[in-house]
C-alpha positions as CSV (number, residue, x, y, z in Angstrom):
1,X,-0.3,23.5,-17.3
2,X,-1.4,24.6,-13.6
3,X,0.0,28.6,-13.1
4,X,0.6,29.7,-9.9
5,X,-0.8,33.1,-8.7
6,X,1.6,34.5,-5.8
7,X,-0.2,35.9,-3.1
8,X,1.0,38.9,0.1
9,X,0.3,36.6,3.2
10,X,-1.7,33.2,4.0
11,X,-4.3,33.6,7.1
12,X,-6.5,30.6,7.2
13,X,-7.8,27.7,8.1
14,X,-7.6,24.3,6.0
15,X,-8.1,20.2,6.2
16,X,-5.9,18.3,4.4
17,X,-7.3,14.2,2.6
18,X,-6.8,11.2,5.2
19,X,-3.5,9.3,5.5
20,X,-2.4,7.2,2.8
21,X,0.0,5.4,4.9
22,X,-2.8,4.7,7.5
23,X,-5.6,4.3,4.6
24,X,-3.6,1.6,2.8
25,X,-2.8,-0.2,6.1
26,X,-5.8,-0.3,7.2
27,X,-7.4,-1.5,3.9
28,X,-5.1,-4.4,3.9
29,X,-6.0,-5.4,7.6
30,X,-9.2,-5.1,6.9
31,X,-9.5,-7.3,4.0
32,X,-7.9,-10.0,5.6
33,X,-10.2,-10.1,9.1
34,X,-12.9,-11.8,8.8
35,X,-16.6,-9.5,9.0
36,X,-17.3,-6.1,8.5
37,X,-14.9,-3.2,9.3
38,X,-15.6,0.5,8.7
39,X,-12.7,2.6,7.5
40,X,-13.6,6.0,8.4
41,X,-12.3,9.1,6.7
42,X,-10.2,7.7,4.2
43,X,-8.1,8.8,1.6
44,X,-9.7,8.7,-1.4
45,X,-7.3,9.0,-4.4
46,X,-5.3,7.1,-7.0
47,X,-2.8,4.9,-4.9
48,X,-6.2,4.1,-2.9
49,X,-8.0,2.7,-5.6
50,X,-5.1,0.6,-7.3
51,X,-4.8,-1.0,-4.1
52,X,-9.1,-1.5,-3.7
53,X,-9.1,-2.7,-7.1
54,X,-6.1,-5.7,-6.5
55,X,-7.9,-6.2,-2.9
56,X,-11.7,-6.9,-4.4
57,X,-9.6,-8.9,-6.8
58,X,-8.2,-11.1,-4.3
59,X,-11.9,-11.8,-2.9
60,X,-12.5,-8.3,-0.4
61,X,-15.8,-6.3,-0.8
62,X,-14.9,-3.0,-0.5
63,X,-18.2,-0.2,-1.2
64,X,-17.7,3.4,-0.7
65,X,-20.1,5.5,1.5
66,X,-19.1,9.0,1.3
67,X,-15.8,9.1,2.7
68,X,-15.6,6.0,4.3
69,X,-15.3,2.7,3.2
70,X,-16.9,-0.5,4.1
71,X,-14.6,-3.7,3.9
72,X,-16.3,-7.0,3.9
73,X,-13.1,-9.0,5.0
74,X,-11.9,-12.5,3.3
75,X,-10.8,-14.2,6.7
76,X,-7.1,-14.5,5.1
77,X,-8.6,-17.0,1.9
78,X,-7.6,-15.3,-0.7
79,X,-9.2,-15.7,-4.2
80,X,-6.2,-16.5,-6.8
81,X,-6.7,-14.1,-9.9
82,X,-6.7,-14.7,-13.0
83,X,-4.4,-12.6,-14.7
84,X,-1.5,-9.3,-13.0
85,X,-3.2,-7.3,-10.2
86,X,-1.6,-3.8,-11.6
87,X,-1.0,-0.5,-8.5
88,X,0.2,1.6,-11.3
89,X,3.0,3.3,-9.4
90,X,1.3,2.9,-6.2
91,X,5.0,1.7,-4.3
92,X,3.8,1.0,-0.9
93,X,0.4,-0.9,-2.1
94,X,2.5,-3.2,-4.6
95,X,5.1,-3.8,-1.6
96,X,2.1,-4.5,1.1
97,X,0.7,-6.9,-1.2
98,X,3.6,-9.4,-2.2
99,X,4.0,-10.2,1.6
100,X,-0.1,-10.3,1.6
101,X,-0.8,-12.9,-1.2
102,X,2.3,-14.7,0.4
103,X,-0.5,-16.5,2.8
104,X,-2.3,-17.5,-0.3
105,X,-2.5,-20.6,-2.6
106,X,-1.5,-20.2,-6.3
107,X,0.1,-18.2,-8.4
108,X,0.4,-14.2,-8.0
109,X,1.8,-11.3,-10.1
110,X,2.1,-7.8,-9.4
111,X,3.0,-5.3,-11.9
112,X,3.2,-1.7,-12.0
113,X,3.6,1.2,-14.4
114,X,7.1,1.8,-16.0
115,X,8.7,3.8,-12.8
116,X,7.0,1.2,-11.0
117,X,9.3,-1.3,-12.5
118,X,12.2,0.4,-12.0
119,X,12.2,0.8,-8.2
120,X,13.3,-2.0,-5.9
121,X,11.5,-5.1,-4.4
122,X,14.2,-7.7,-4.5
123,X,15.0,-6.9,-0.8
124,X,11.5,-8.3,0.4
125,X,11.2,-11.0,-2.4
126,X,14.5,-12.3,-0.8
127,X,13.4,-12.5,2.9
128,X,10.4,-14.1,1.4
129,X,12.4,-16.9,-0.2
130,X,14.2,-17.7,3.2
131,X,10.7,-18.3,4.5
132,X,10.3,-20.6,2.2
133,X,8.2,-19.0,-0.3
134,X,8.2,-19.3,-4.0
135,X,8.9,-15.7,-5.1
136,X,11.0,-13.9,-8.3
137,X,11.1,-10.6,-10.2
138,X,10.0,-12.1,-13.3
139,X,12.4,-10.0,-15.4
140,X,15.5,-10.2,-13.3
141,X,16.0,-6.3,-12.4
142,X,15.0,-7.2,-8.5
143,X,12.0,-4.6,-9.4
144,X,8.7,-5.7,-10.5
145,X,6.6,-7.5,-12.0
146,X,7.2,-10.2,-8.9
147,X,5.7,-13.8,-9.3
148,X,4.3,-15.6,-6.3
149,X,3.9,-19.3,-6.6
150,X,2.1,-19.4,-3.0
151,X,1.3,-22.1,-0.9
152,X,0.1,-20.2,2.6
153,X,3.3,-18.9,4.2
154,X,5.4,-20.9,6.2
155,X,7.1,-18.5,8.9
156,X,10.4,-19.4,10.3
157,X,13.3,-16.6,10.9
158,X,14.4,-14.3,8.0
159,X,16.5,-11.3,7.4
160,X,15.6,-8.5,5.5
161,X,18.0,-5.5,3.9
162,X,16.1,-2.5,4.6
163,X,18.4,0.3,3.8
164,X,16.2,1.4,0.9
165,X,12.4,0.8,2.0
166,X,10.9,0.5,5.4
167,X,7.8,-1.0,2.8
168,X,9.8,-4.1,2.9
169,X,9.3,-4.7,6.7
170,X,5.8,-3.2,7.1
171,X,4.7,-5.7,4.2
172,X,6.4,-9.2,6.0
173,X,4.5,-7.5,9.5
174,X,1.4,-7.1,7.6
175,X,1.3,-10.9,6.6
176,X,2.6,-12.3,9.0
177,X,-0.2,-13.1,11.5
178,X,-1.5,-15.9,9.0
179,X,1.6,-17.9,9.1
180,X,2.2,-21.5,9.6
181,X,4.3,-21.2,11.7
182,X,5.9,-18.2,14.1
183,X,8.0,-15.2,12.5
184,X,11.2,-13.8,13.6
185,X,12.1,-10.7,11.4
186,X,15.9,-9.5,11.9
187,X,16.8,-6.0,10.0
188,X,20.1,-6.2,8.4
189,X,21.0,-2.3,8.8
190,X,19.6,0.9,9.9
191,X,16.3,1.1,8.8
192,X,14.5,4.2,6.7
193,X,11.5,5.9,8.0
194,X,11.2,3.6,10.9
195,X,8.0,5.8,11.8
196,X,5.8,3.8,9.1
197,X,6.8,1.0,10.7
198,X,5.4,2.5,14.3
199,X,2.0,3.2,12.1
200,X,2.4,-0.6,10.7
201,X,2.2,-1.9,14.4
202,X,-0.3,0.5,15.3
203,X,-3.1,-0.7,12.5
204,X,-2.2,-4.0,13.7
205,X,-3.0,-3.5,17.0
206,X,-5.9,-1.8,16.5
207,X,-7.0,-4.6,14.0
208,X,-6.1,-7.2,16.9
209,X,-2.7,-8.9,16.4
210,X,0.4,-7.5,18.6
211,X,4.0,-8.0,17.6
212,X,6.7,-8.0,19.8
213,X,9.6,-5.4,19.2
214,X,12.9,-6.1,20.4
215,X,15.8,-3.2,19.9
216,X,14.1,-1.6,17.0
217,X,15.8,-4.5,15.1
218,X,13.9,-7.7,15.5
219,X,10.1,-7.8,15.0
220,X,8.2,-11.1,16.7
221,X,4.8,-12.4,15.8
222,X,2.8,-15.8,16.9
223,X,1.7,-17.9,14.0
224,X,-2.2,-18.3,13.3
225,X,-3.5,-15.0,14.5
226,X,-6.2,-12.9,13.1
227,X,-7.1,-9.7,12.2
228,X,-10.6,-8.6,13.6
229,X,-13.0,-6.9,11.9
230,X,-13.2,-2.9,13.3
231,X,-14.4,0.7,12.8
232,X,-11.0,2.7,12.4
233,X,-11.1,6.7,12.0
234,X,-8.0,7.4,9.6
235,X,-5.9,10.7,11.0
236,X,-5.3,13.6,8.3
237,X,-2.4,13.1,6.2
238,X,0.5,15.1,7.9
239,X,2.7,14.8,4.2
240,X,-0.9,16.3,2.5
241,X,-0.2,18.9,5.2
242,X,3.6,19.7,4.9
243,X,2.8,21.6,1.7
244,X,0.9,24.4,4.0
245,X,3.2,24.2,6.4
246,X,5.5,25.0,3.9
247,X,3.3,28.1,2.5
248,X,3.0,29.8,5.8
249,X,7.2,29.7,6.5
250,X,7.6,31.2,2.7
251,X,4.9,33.7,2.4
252,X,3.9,35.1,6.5
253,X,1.3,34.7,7.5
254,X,-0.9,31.6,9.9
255,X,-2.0,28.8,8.7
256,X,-4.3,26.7,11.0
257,X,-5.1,22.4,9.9
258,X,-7.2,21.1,12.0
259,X,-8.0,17.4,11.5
260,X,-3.8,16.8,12.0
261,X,-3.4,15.3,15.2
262,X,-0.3,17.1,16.9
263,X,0.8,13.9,18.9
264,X,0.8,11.8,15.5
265,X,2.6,8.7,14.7
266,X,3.2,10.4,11.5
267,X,6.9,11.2,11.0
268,X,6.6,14.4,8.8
269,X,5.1,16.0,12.1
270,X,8.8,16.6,12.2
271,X,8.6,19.6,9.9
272,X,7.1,21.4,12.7
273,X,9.9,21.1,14.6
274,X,12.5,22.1,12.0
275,X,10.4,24.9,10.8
276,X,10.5,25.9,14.1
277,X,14.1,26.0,13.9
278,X,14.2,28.1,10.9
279,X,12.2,30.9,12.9
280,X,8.5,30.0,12.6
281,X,6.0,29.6,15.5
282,X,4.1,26.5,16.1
283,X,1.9,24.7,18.3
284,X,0.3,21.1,18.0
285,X,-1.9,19.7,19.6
286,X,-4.8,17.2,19.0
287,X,-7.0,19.8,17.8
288,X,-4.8,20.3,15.1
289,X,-1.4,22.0,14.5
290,X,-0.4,25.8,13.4
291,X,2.2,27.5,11.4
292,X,3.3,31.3,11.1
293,X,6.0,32.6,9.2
294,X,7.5,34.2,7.7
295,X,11.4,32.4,8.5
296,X,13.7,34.5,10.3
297,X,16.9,32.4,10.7
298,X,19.1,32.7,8.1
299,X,21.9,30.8,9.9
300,X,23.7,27.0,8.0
301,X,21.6,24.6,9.5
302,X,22.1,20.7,8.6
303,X,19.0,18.1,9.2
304,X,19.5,14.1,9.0
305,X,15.6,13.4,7.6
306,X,16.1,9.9,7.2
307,X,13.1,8.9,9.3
308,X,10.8,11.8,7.3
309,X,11.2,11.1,3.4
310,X,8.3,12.1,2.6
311,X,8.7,15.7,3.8
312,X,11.5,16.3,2.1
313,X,10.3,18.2,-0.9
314,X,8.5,20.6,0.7
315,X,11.4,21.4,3.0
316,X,13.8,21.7,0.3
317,X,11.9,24.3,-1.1
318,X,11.3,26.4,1.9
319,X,15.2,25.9,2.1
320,X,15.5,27.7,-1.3
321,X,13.9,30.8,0.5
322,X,16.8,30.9,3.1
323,X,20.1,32.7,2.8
324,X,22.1,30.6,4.6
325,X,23.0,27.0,3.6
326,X,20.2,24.1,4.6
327,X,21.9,20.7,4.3
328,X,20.0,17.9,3.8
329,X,21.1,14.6,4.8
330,X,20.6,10.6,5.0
331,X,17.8,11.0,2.0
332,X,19.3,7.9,-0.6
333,X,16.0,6.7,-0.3
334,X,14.4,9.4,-2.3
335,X,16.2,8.2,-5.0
336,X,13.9,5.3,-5.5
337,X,10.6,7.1,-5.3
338,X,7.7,8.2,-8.1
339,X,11.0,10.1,-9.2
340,X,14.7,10.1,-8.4
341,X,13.5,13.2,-6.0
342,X,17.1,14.2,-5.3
343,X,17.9,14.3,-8.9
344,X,14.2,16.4,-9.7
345,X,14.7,19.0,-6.5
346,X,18.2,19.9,-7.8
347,X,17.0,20.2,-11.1
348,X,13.8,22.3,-10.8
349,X,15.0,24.6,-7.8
350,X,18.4,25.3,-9.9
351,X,15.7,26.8,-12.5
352,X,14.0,29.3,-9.7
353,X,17.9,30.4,-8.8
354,X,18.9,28.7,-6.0
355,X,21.8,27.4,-5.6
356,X,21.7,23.7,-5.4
357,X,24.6,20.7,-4.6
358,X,23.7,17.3,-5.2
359,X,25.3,14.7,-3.1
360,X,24.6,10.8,-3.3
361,X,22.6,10.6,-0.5
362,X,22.0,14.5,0.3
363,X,21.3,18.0,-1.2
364,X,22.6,21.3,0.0
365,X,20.5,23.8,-1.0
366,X,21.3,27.6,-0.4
367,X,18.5,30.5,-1.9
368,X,17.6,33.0,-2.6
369,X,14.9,31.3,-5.6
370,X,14.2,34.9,-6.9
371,X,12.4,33.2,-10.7
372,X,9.6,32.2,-12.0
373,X,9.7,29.2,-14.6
374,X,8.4,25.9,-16.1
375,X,8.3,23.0,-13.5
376,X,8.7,19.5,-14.6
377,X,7.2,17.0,-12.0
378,X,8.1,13.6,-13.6
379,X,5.2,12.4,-12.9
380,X,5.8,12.7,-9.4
381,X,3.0,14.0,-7.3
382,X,4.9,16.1,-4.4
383,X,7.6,17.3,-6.7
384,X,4.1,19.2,-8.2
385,X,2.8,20.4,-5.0
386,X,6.3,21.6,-3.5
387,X,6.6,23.4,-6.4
388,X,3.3,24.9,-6.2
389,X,4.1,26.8,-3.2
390,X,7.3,28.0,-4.2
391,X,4.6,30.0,-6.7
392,X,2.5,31.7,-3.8
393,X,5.9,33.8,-3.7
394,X,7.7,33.9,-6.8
395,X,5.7,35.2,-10.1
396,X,5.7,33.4,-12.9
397,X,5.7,29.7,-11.9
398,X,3.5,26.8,-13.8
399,X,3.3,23.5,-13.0
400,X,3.6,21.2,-16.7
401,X,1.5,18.1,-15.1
402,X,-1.0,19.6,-12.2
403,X,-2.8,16.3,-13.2
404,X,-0.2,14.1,-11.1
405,X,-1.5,15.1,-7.5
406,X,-4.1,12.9,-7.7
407,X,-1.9,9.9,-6.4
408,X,-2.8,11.2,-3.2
409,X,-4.3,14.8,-3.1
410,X,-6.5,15.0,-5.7
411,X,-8.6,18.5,-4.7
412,X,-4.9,20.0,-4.2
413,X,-5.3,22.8,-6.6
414,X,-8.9,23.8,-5.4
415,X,-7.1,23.9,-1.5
416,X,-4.2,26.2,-2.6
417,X,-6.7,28.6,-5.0
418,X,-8.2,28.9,-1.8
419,X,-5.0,30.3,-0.3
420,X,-5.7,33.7,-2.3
């Protein structure tokens, strides 16, 4: 049990851990190129070691030096294992990898903890079987464990249903420059989060291998490419950062990050914006970003996030500090998370006093949260550290499983005592 001590106003200046979207892409790049690359800055955390642990597995050195890690690649021959690589509940690792062991020979099984196998894969283990690909949830839910029987991937045209993961996509693009033959990925509906596909192609390029885009709905790569082996400086996470965002907009007060790069790729930058809306200042720029509060529109306002997921809980508790209505919309998604978040949000800020409508794919959420209480995460790392800051204002809040933000934060608490 983590308790919150509220504090009168935020004035500082803080870094937030590497990106975990760029740290995972990067690592899987990286251990298929063939040589040495240098992934500087990294996130270091649980998600990142599930994923280093299947990847040295599969035949990838990986060392760590400080905060960087050095990736002695496998050239795209990947060692078959013996038994399950396991990514605990590490979603977008587990996802990456199924495309990645695709280009292998052998058989392949990914598992994952119990939420693991309850959120979806079948989408991507689908477009894998109209490449020709052996692939199958081994217990017939379309979640994992997922069974590979690989012989190097063939290529050809698929189609892939995205409207629950843009992971499904990102891991086909991933794989993709080891094919037999040449891809052509179609999207058969509006795509989620389409900015981690933006950070997808970016890795890639900077690993070596272009793709060709056409109308944000088809995705072209040649056959028998390569990754090459680089240095690559990972940004700071800009969902790491939404949390402090959120502190200065609830509290008052400035809160400076510096290693964000204001021009990001990252689609949670997007808080800025609608913070900014809600009657904060802020600047960005690439010397980092800034954030002064306290909020001083109180109007409805309604915001289609279905490009920033990952934002979303920090945002829906800043909402709980407005009086007028915040309508959040387009976030189904979030339903198949570390936690049904929709279901947890409406739960846990319903305890704090807010009032709180659940939709199916949307919240409204209208404050003022004006108690302290109990949080249950669900094992859900940013359910913990939304929740958190919602205590820098409200007395009497404790957070049941502070233990949980180490999927991808793990100094968290030490970075918000350091608020006070």
């Amino acid at each position: 049990m983590k308790r919150i001590k509220p504090i009168r106003e935020i004035n500082t200046v803080i870094s937030v851990p590497g990106s975990k979207s760029y740290t995972q892409r990067a690592l899987i790049t990286s251990a298929l190129a063939t040589g040495r690359s240098v992934i500087k800055d990294a996130l270091i955390s649980e998600d990142t070691e599930h994923l280093i642990e299947a990847l040295s597995v599969l035949g990838a050195n990986i060392t760590q030096q400080g905060h960087d890690f050095v990736v002695e690649g496998t050239g795209g021959k990947l060692v078959t294992p013996p038994s399950p690589l396991y990514l605990g509940n590490n979603g977008t690792g587990l996802r990456f990898l199924v495309g990645t062991v695709s280009i292998g020979h052998g058989t392949f099984v990914l598992d994952g903890n119990r939420r693991m196998r309850q959120r979806p894969i079948q989408p991507l283990v689908d477009a894998l079987n109209k490449m020709g690909v052996k692939a199958f949830c081994v217990a017939g839910t379309g979640c994992p464990p997922v069974q590979v029987e690989a012989e190097g991937l063939p290529g050809g045209k698929t189609r892939l249903d995205t409207a629950l993961s843009s992971q499904y996509v990102s891991s086909l693009l991933l794989a993709s420059p080891y094919a037999q033959e040449d891809i052509e990925i179609g999207m058969s509906s509006l795509v989620p989060s389409w900015p981690y596909i933006k950070l997808t192609l970016d890795v890639m390029a900077h690993f070596g291998v272009k793709v060709s885009v056409s109308e944000e709905r088809f995705f072209h790569i040649k056959a028998r490419q390569a990754y090459q082996p680089k240095e690559y400086a990972i940004e700071g996470d800009v969902s790491s950062a939404t949390y402090f965002m959120a502190a200065a907009a609830i509290v008052g007060g400035t809160i400076r990050i510096p290693n964000i790069n204001g021009n990001s790729l990252q689609g949670d930058l997007r808080l800025l914006e609608i913070l900014e809306t809600m009657g904060c200042k802020v600047s960005a720029s690439e010397d980092g970003i800034e954030v002064t509060g306290p909020l001083s529109n109180q109007e409805d306002l309604s915001f289609d996030l279905n490009d920033a997921p990952d934002m979303v809980p920090a945002l829906a508790v800043v909402s709980a500090f407005r009086k007028g209505k915040t309508i959040l919309q387009n976030i189904l998604h979030l339903r198949v998370k570390e936690s049904d978040r929709v279901a947890a949000l409406t739960h846990e800020l319903r305890k704090l006093g807010a009032r709180v409508e659940k939709k199916a794919d949307g919240m409204i959420i209208q404050g003022i949260a004006t108690r302290g209480a109990e949080i249950d995460c669900y094992d859900d790392h940013r359910i913990a550290m939304s929740f958190a800051i919602a205590g820098l204002a409200i007395e009497g809040i404790s957070i049941k499983d502070p233990g949980c933000v180490k999927k991808s934060f793990p100094d968290f608490w030490e970075k918000l005592d350091s608020l006070g």
